[in-house]
N, C-alpha and C positions, 0 to 999 in steps of 0.2 A: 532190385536190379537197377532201378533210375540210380542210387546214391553209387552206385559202383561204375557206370555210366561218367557222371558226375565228378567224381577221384579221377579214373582212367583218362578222361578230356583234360583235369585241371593237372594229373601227370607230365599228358605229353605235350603244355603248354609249357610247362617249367623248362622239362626237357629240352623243347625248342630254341628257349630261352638261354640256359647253360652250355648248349653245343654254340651259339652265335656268340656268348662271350667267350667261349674258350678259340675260337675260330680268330676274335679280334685279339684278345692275349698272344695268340699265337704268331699271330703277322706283327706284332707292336715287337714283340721278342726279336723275332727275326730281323727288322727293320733297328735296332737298338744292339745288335751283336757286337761283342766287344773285339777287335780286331785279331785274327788270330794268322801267326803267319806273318808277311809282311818282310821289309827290310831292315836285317843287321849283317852285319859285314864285321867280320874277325880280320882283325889288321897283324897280327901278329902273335905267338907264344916263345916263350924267352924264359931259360932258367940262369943259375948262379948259386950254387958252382955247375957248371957245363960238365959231370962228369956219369959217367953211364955206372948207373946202379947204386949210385950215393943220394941224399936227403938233397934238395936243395928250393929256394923258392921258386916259385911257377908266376912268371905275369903275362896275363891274357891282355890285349891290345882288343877293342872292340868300339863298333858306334849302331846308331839302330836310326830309324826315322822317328822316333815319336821321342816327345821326353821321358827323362828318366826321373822322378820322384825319389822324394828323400827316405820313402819306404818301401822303392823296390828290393825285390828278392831276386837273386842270381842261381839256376843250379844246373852245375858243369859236370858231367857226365864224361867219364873218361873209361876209356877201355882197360881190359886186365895186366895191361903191362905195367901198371902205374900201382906201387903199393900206399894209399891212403890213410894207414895207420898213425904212419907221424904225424899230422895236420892240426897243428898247433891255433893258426888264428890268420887273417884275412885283411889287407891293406889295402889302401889305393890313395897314390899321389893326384890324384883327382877327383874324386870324391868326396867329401869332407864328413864328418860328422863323424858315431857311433858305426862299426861296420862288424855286425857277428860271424860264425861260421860254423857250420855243424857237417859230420859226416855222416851219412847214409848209405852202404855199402859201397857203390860205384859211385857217389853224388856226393859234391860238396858241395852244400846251399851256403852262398853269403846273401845276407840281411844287411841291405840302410838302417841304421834302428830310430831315425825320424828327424833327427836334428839338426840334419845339414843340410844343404842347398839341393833343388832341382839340376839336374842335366839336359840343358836344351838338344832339340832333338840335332843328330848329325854331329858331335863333339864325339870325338873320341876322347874313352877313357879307359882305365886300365884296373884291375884286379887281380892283388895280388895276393898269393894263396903259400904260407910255409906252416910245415914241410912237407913236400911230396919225395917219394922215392922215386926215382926217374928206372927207367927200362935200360936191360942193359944193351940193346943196339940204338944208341943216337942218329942211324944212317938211315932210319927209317921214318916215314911218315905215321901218325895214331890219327883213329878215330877219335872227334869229339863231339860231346852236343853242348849246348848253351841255349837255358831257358832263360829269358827273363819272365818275371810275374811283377806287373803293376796294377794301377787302380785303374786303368782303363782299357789294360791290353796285355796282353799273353806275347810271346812270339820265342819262334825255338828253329835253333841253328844247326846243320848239323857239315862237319867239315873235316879236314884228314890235315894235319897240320906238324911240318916234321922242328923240332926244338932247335933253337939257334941261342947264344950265349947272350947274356942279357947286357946291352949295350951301354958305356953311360952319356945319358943325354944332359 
């Protein structure tokens, strides 16, 4: 009876033990959360050719408050009026480096793939996505979302945004 005494005492010292570090794990986490949410502001979407129901490229306008790294990930969620099938590959006159693109039903993830420059926070910059098939009313606004994913923060947009002809600057 003493040795089991003995076990059962040096149990629920550990015990005690394991809940007080999981107690400081848990507030160190909290206190260290990667920012989720937050400011980004969509400046604009813009195609070319400007025509309802035809392929054309899509450039998203956007800026966020944090930097943007040379390995953030982008994934633009558009609603069903947008056929995603053509989506051939992913630019941007601002960004520099390596830039991929993949489609996942409603979602087109672009990828930095490492090589080019940060984007300090509050720059606008632009991402541009060919080919999308555009919806055959232009007169209307669409639902979008816009995730970014970096190394220290998440943040995700969501906004109704109606296509205007893509201008040259």
């Amino acid at each position: 009876m003493r040795w089991n005494n003995v076990i059962l005492k040096s149990f629920k010292e550990k015990m005690k033990k394991t809940i007080s570090y999981r107690k400081y794990a848990l507030v160190a986490f909290l206190l260290f959360l990667p920012t989720i949410g937050g400011a980004q502001i969509v400046h604009s979407l813009s195609a070319l050719p400007y025509e309802a129901g035809e392929q054309a490229l899509l450039r998203f306008e956007i800026s966020q408050d944090t930097l943007i790294s040379s390995t953030a990930r982008f994934a633009i969620i558009f609603s069903e009026h947008f056929d995603l099938k053509p989506v051939m590959f992913a630019d941007s006159r601002i960004m520099d480096g390596d830039i991929y693109v993949s489609v996942k039903k409603d979602t087109v993830w672009v990828k930095r793939g490492g090589n080019g420059s940060s984007i300090e926070a509050n720059v606008k910059i632009d991402i541009i996505i060919a080919l999308v098939k555009l919806p055959l009313d232009l007169e209307l606004e669409y639902p979008f979302k816009i995730l970014t994913e970096d190394i220290s923060n998440s943040k995700i947009s969501e906004f109704n945004l109606k296509l205007k002809p893509i201008q040259n600057n």
